[in-house]
C-alpha positions as CSV (number, residue, x, y, z in Angstrom):
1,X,-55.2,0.6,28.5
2,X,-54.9,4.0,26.3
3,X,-53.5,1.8,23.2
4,X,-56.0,-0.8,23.4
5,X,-58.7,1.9,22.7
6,X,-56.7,3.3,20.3
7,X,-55.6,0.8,18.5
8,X,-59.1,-1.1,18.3
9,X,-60.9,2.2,17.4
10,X,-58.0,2.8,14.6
11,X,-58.6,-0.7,13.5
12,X,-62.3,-0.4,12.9
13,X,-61.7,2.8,11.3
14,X,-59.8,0.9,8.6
15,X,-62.6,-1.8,8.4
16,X,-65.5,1.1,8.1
17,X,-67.2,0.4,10.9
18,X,-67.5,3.9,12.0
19,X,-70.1,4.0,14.7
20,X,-68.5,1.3,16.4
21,X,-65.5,3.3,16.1
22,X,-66.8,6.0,17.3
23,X,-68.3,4.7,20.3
24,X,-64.9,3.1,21.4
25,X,-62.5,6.2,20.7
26,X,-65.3,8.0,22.8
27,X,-64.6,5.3,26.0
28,X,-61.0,6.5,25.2
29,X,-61.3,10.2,25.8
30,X,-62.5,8.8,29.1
31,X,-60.1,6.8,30.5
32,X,-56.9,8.5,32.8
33,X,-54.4,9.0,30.1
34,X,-51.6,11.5,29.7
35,X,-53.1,15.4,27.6
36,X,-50.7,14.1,24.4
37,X,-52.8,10.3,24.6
38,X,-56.1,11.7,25.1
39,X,-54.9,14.3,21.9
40,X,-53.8,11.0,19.8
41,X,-57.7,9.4,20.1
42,X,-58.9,13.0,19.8
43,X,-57.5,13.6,16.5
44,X,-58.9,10.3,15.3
45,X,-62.2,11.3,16.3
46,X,-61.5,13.9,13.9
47,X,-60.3,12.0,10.7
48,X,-63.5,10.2,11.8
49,X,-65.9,12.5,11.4
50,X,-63.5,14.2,8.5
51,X,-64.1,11.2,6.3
52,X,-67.1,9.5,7.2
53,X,-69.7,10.6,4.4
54,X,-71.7,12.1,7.7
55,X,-69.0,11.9,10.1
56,X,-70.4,15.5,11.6
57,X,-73.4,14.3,12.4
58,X,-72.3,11.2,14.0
59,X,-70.5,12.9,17.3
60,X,-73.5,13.8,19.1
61,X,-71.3,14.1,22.7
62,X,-69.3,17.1,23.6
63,X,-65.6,17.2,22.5
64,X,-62.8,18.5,25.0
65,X,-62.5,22.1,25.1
66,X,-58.9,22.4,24.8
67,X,-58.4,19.4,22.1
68,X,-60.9,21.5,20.1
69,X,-58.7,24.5,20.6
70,X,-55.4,23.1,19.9
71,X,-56.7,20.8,16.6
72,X,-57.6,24.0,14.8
73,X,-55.6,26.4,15.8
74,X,-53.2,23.4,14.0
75,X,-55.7,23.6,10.6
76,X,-55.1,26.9,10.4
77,X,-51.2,26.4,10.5
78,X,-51.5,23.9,7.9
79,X,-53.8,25.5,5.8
80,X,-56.5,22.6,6.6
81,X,-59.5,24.9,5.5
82,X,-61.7,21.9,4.5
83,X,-61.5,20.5,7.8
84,X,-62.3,24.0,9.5
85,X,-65.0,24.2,7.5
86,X,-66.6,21.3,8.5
87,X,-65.9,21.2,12.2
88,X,-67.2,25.0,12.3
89,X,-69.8,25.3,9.2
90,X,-70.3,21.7,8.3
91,X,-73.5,20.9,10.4
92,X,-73.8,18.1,13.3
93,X,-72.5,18.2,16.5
94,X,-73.4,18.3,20.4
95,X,-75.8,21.6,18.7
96,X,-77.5,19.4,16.7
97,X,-76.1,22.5,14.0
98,X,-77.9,22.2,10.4
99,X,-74.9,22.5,7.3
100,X,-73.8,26.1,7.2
101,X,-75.3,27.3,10.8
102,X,-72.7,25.2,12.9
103,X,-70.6,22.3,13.2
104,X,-69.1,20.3,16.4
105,X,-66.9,22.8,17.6
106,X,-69.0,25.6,17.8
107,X,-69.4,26.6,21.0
108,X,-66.9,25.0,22.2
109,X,-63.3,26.8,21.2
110,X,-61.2,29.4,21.8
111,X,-59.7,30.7,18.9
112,X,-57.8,33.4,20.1
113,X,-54.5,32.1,19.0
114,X,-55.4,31.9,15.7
115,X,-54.1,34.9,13.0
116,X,-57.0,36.2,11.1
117,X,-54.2,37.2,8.7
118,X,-52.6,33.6,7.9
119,X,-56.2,33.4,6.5
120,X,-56.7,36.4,4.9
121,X,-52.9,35.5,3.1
122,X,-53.7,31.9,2.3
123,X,-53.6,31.1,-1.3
124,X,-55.7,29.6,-2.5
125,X,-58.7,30.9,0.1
126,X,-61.4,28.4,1.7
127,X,-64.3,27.4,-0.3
128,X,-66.5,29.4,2.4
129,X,-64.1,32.5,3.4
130,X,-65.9,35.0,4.8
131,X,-68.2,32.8,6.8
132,X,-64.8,30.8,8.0
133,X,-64.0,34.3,8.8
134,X,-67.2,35.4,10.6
135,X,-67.3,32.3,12.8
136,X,-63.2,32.4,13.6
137,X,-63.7,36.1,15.2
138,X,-66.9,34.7,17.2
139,X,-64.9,32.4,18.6
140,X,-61.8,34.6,20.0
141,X,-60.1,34.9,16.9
142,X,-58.8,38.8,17.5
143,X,-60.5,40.9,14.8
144,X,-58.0,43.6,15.5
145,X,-54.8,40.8,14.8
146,X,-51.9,40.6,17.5
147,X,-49.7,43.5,17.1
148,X,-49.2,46.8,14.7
149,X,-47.6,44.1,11.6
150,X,-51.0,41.4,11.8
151,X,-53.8,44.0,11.3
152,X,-56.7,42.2,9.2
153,X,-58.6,45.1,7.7
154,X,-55.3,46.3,6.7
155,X,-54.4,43.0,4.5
156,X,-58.1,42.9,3.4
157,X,-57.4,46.3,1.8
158,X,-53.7,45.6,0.8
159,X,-55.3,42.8,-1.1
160,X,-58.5,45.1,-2.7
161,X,-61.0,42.8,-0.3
162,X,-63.8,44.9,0.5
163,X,-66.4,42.8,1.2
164,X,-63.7,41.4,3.5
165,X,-63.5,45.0,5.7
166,X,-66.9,44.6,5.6
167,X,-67.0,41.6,7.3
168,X,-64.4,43.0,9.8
169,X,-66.3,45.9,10.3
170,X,-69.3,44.5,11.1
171,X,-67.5,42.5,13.5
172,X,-66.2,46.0,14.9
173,X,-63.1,45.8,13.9
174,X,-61.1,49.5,14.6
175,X,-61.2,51.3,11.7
176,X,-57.6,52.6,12.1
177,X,-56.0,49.8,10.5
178,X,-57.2,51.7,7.2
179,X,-54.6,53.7,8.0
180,X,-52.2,50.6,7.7
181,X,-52.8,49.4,4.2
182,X,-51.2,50.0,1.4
183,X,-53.2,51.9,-1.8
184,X,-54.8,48.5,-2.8
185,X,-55.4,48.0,-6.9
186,X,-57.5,51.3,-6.9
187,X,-54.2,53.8,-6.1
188,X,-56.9,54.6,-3.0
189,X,-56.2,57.4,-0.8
190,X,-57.4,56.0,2.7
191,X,-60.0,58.2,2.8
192,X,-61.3,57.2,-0.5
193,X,-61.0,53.9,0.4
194,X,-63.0,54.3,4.0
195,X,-66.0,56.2,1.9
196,X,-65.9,53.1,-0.5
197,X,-65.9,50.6,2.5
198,X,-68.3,53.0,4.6
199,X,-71.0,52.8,1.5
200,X,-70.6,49.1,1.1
201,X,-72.0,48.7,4.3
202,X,-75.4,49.6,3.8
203,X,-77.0,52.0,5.8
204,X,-73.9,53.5,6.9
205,X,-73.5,52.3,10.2
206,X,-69.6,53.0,9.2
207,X,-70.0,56.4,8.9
208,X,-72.6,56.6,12.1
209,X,-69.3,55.3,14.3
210,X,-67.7,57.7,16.7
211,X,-64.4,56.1,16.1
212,X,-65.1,56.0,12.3
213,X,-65.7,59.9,11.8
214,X,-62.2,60.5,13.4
215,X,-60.8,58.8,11.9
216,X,-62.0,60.4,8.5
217,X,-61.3,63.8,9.5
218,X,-57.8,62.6,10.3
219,X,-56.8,62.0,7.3
């Protein structure tokens, strides 16, 4: 049963008959089928709306959680930052989510698998990096990284990214991992590069942060 919808929706893929497609890949996700099956006609939902000119805005129904989980955390391995960017910035969806404010799998992830820092090293960098950034840490991706050796404010100093700490910052990332990075292109101190951060800011909300003033007079 699980290849028939497969197979057909594949087929009319091929042909460009995408809502039809569409509609029969959708029956798939719902018919009793092994995680890995349901994953196979999940993914082709995604090269779907990937390729379709408005391919977004086309899946209108709500996608399975941990599909959505699993297909990105796999973007993010491969370095797939288009497709990130449209199935998290790209507009459409369940949300109805206008180009830039959304796409169809916000909401509707967890992300907390996902290494801030295998983004922060790519090379080169998505198109729309700091919002891919932004909308990764709203959706679990750990703003603080996984251990002592995966601490993103420290790479986005290492690599002279301030608006990057910013954006970490903001997203109240500790500012102890300054104390991680490297001097940066500057030759920086670490307390000459959390007054350069802390000003960038605007308004100084760095500077107004309990943890932030101990961590200036420690160093």
């Amino acid at each position: 049963m699980f290849q028939s919808f497969y197979r057909l929706g594949s087929a009319l893929m091929a042909l460009k008959h995408y809502d039809r497609a569409l509609e029969i890949l959708k029956d798939g996700l719902n018919i009793k089928a092994t995680d890995e099956e349901k994953y196979d006609i999940f993914k082709k939902i995604m090269e779907l709306a990937f390729n379709a000119g408005d391919g977004p805005t086309k899946v209108t129904f709500e996608l399975p959680h941990g599909c959505l989980s699993r297909y990105l955390k796999e973007c993010v391995e491969k370095h797939y930052w288009k497709s990130l960017e449209v199935f998290l910035l790209g507009g459409g969806g369940h949300g109805s989510y206008a180009k830039g404010e959304g796409g169809i799998a916000t909401g509707n992830c967890d992300l907390k698998e996902i290494s801030l820092c295998d983004v922060i090293k790519s090379n080169p960098k998505p198109s729309m990096y700091y919002e891919l950034i932004s909308v990764l840490i709203d959706h679990g991706a750990l703003v603080n990284g996984h251990n002592e050796q995966d601490i993103p404010l420290a790479y986005a100093v290492n690599y002279d990214d301030h608006d990057l700490a910013v954006v970490l910052l903001k997203k109240n990332a500790n500012p102890q991992g300054l104390l991680r990075s490297k001097s940066g292109k500057h030759d920086d101190t670490p307390v000459h590069t959390a007054f350069r951060i802390g000003l960038s800011l605007g308004n100084q909300p760095f500077f107004k942060s309990d943890k932030s003033l101990i961590l200036l007079c420690s160093l």
